[in-house]
C-alpha positions in Angstrom: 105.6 7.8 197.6 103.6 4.5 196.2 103.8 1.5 198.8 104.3 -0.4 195.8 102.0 -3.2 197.0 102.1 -5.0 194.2 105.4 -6.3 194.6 105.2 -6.4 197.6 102.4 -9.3 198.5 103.4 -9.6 202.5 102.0 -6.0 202.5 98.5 -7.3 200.9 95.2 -7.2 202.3 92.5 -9.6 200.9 89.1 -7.9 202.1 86.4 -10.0 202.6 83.3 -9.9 200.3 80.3 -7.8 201.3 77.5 -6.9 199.7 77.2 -3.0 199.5 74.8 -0.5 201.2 74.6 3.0 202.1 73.6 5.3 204.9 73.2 8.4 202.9 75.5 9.1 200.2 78.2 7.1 201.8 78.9 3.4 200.5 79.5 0.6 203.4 80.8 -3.3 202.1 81.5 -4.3 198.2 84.4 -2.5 197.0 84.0 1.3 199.1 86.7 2.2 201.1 86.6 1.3 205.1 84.8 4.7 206.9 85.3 6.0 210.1 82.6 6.5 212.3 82.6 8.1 215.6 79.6 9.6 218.0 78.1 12.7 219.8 78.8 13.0 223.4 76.1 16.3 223.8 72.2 15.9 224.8 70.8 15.5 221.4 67.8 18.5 222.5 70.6 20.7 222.4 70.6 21.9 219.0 73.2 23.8 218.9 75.6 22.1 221.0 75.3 18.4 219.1 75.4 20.8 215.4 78.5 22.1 216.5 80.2 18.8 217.6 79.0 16.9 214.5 80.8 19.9 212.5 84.1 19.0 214.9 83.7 15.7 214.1 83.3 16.4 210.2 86.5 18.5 210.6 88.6 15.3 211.7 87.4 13.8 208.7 84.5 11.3 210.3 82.6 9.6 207.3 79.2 9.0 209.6 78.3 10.3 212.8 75.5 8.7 215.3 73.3 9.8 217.7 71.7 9.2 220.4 67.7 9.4 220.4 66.7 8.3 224.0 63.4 10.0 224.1 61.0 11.8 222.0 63.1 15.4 222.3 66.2 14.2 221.0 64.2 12.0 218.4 62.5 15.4 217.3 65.6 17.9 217.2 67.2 15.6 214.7 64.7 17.9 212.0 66.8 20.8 213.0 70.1 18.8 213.3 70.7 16.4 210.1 69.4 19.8 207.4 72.6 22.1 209.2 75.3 19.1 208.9 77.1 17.5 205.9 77.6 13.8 207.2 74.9 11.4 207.4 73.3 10.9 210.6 73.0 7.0 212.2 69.9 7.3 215.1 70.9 5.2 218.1 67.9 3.6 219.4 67.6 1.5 222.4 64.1 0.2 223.9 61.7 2.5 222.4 61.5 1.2 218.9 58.8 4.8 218.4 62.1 6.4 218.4 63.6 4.4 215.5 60.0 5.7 213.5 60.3 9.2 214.6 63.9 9.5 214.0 63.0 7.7 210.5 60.4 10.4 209.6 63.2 13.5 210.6 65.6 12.6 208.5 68.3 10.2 209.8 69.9 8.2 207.5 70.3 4.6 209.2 68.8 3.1 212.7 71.0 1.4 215.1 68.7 -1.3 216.7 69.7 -3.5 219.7 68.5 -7.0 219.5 68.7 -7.5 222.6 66.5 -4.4 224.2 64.1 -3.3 221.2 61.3 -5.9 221.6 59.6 -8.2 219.8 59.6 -9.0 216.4 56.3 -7.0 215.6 58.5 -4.0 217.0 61.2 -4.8 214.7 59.1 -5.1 211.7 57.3 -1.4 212.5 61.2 -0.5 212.6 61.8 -1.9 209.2 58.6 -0.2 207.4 59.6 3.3 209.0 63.4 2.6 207.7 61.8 1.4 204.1 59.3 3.7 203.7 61.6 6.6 204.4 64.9 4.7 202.5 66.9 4.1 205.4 69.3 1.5 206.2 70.0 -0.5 209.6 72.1 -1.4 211.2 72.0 -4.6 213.8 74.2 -4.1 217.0 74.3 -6.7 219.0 76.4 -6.2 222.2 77.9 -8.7 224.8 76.4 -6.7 227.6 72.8 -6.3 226.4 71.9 -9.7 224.8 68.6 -11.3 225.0 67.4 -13.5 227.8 67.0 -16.9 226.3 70.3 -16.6 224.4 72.0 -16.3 228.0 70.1 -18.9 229.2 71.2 -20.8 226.9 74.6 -20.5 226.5 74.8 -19.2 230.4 77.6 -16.6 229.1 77.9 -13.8 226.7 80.2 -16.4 224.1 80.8 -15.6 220.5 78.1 -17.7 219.9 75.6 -16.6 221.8 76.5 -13.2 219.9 76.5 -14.1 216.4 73.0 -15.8 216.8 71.6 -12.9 218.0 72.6 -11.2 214.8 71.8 -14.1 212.5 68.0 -14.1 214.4 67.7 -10.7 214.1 69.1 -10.9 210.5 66.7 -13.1 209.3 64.2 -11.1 210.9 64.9 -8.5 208.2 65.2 -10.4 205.4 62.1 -12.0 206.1 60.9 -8.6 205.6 62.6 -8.7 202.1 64.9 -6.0 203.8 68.9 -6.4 202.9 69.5 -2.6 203.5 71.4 -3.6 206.3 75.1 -3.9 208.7 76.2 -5.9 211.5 77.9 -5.6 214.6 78.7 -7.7 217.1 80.5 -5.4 219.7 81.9 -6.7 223.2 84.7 -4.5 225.6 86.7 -8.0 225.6 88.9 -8.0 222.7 88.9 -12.1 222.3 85.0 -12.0 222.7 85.0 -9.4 220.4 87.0 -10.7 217.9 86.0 -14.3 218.1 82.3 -13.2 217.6 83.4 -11.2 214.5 85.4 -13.5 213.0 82.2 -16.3 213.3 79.5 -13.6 212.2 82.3 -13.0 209.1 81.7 -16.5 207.5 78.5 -16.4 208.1 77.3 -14.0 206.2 77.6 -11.1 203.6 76.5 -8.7 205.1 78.9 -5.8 205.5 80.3 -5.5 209.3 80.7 -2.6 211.6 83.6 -3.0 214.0 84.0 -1.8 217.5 85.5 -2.9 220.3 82.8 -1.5 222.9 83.6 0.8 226.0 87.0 0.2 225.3 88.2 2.7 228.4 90.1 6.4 228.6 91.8 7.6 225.5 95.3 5.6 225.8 93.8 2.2 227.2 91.1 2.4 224.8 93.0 3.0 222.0 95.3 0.3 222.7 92.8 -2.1 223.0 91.2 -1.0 220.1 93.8 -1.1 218.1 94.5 -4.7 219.1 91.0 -5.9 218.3 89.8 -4.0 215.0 93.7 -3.8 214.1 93.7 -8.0 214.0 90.3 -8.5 212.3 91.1 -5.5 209.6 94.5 -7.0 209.0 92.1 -10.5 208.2 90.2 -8.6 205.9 87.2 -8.1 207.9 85.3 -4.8 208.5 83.8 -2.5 206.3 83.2 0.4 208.6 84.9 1.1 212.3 84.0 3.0 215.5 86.7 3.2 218.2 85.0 3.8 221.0 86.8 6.0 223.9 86.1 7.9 226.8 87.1 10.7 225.3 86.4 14.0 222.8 84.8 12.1 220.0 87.6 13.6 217.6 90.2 11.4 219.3 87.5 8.6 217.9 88.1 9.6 214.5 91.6 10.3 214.7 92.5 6.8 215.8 90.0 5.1 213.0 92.0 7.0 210.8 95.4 6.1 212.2 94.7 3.0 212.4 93.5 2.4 208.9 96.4 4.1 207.8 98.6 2.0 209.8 97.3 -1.1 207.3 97.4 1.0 204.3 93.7 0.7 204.0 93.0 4.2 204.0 95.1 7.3 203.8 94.1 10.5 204.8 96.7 13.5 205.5 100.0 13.0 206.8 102.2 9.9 207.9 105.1 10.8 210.0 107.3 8.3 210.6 109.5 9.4 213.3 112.4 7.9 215.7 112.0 7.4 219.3 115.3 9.2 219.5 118.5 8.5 221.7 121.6 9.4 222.4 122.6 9.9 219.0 119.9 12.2 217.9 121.2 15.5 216.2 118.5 17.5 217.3 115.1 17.2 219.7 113.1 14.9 217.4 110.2 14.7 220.4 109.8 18.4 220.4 109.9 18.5 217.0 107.3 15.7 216.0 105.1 16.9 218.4 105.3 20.7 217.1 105.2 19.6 213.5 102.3 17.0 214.0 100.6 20.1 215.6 101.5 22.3 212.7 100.4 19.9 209.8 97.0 18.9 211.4 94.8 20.9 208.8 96.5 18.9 205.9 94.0 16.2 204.5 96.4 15.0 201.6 97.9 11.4 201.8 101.5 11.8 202.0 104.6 10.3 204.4 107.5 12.1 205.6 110.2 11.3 208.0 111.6 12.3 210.7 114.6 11.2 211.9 117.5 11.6 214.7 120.6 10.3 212.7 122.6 8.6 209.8 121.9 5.2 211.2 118.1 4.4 209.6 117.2 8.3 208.2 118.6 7.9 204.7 117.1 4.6 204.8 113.7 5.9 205.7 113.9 9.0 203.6 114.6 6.8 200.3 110.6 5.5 201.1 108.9 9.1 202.5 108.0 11.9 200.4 109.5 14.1 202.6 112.7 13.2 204.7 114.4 14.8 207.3 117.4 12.9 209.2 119.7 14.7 211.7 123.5 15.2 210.9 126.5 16.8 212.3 127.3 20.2 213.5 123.5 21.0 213.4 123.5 20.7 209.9 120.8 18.1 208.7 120.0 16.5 205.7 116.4 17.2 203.3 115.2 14.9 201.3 112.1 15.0 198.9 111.0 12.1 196.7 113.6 10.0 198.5 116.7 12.1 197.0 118.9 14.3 199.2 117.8 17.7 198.1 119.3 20.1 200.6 120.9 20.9 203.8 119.4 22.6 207.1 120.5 24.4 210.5 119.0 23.5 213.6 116.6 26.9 213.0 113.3 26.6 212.2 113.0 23.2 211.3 109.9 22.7 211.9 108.0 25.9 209.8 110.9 24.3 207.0 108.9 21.4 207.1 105.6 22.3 207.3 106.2 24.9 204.5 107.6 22.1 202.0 104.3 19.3 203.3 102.3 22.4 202.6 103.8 22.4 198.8 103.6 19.2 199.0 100.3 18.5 199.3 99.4 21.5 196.7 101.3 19.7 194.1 99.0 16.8 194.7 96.0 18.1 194.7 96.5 19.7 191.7 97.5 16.5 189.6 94.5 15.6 191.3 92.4 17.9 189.6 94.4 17.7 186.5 93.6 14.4 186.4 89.7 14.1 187.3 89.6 16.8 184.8 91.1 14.7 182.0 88.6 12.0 182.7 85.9 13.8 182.7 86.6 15.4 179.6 87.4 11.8 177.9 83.7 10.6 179.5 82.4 13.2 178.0 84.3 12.9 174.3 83.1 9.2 174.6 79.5 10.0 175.3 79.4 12.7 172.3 80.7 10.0 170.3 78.2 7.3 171.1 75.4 10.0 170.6 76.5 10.6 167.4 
């Protein structure tokens, strides 16, 4: 069902302006949609292993995937790695600035470079070349716990300004290299520091921004926090690109990027269930239930909300805005809705394959006036181009 934004302007998100880049065929800032990033927990030698994760990580739907080159093995295996995967590949490159040029020459798509632990600016500018000559973007990560010496002298503190003139330094660094192929990120695991630095580097510049809140903990604290910090600046319309960062399977990463840009209605990708805590007054198990049918439904990649709901006290209500509703009624006979209108009635058995099988048509149907409708442009580009040739 449309959110119906437009009429609704409480509901709006004003994104800030970026200028756009790309790390490999995907977009990042101007008008491209917010991507989810997440990264490789597996030594980077092992081939197979880190292939095989990246593929897990493509599975969840992650737009780019780093990793980690800590020395000259890892650096080299990305030749066999970034050929046998379909997302592009950030290197992550901390105090050896040779592994931002090897990883450069074997075919990863952006650097990630530390300000704070690469080196000198002669360093940086070997970086740049490599990430030129080989048409590469970067991007800056500047970190609360790994900024440089004089800044802390200075300031005595990591502080959101200590932060955001590390990345202004280091920016200028590039563009004084007449480089602008670049992102920013100013990462702390305190949310205020985080967000206060961000929030600075934002008005700054125009430079599109990479959020994280860094080392955020174990998968429930950290995606709490997370959600807090990336969750306010998104909401401000800051951030062009996002990596939560958990202790954790790296899918969980990308599953709550995605949730939460879904939460703000900045991104959709497969299904929304709304669902009830559930009380006394729920008609049948709605835990069970969402958990089973969240389970059941995690292979579909098609935006679409459905509900899932205890009782008569907020289900019709819900259902009138989902395109799938189910609310619990009497006798353990429930109520179906789809596009908002009560459509049929259903026993307590086999609720949840019901509702998997109509999501499942569900998502068919929209895929196809997908198709039916990429198809009709295509063929109107291509009437207009014949007519201009002629």
């Amino acid at each position: 069902m449309s959110d119906h934004t437009a009429h609704r302007p409480w509901r709006q998100i004003i994104r800030r302006k970026s200028r756009q880049i790309h790390v490999g065929k995907v977009a990042v800032g101007g008008d491209a949609p917010i991507t989810v990033q997440s990264m490789t927990t597996t030594r980077t030698w092992d081939v197979k292993a880190t292939i095989e994760q990246v593929h897990a990580l493509e599975a969840a739907g992650a737009d780019i995937v780093r990793i980690s080159c800590p020395d000259e093995e890892s650096s080299a295996a990305l030749k066999q790695i970034v050929p046998n995967v379909g997302v592009p590949i950030v290197a992550d490159i901390h105090f050896h600035y040779k592994r931002g040029i090897e990883a450069a020459r074997n075919g990863a798509a952006c650097l990630r470079i530390n300000p704070g632990n690469i080196g000198g600016r002669d360093r940086v500018k070997e970086v740049v070349k490599a990430a030129r000559d080989h048409n590469l973007s970067i991007r800056i990560g500047v970190n609360a716990g790994s900024l440089e010496k004089d800044l802390l002298e200075k300031y005595g503190e990591p502080c959101p300004d200590a932060m955001v003139e590390s990345a202004l330094n280091h920016m200028k660094f590039l563009q004084d290299e007449d480089f602008h192929e670049f992102k920013i990120s100013c990462k702390a695991s305190d949310v205020f520091l985080a967000v206060a630095a961000y929030q600075q580097l934002a008005e700054a510049c125009d430079y599109p921004l990479h959020l994280g809140i860094t080392e955020a903990g174990g998968l429930r604290s950290g995606t709490i926090k997370s959600a807090i910090g990336l969750g306010s600046l998104l909401w401000a319309g800051i951030g062009d690109t996002i990596r939560v960062s958990l202790s954790a399977d790296p899918v969980e990463e990308v599953k709550a990027g995605f949730d939460m840009l879904k939460s703000l209605g900045l991104r959709h990708r497969g299904v929304n269930v709304i669902s009830c805590p559930s009380c006394a007054r729920q008609q049948y198990d709605v835990i069970k239930t969402v958990e089973e049918l969240e389970r059941r439904i995690a292979h579909i990649t098609t935006p679409m909300t459905v509900s899932v709901i205890g009782c008569v006290v907020n289900g019709p209500g819900e259902a009138t805005m989902t395109d799938i509703g189910f609310t619990g009624g009497g006798k353990g006979t429930h109520q179906v809705y789809l596009a908002g209108v009560p459509h049929h009635r259903l026993k307590d058995e086999g609720i949840v394959e019901h509702l998997a099988g109509l999501i499942e048509a569900k998502a068919k149907e929209i895929e196809a006036r997908k198709a039916e409708a990429e198809k009709a442009a295509a063929e109107k580009a291509e009437a207009g181009a014949a007519a201009a040739a002629e």
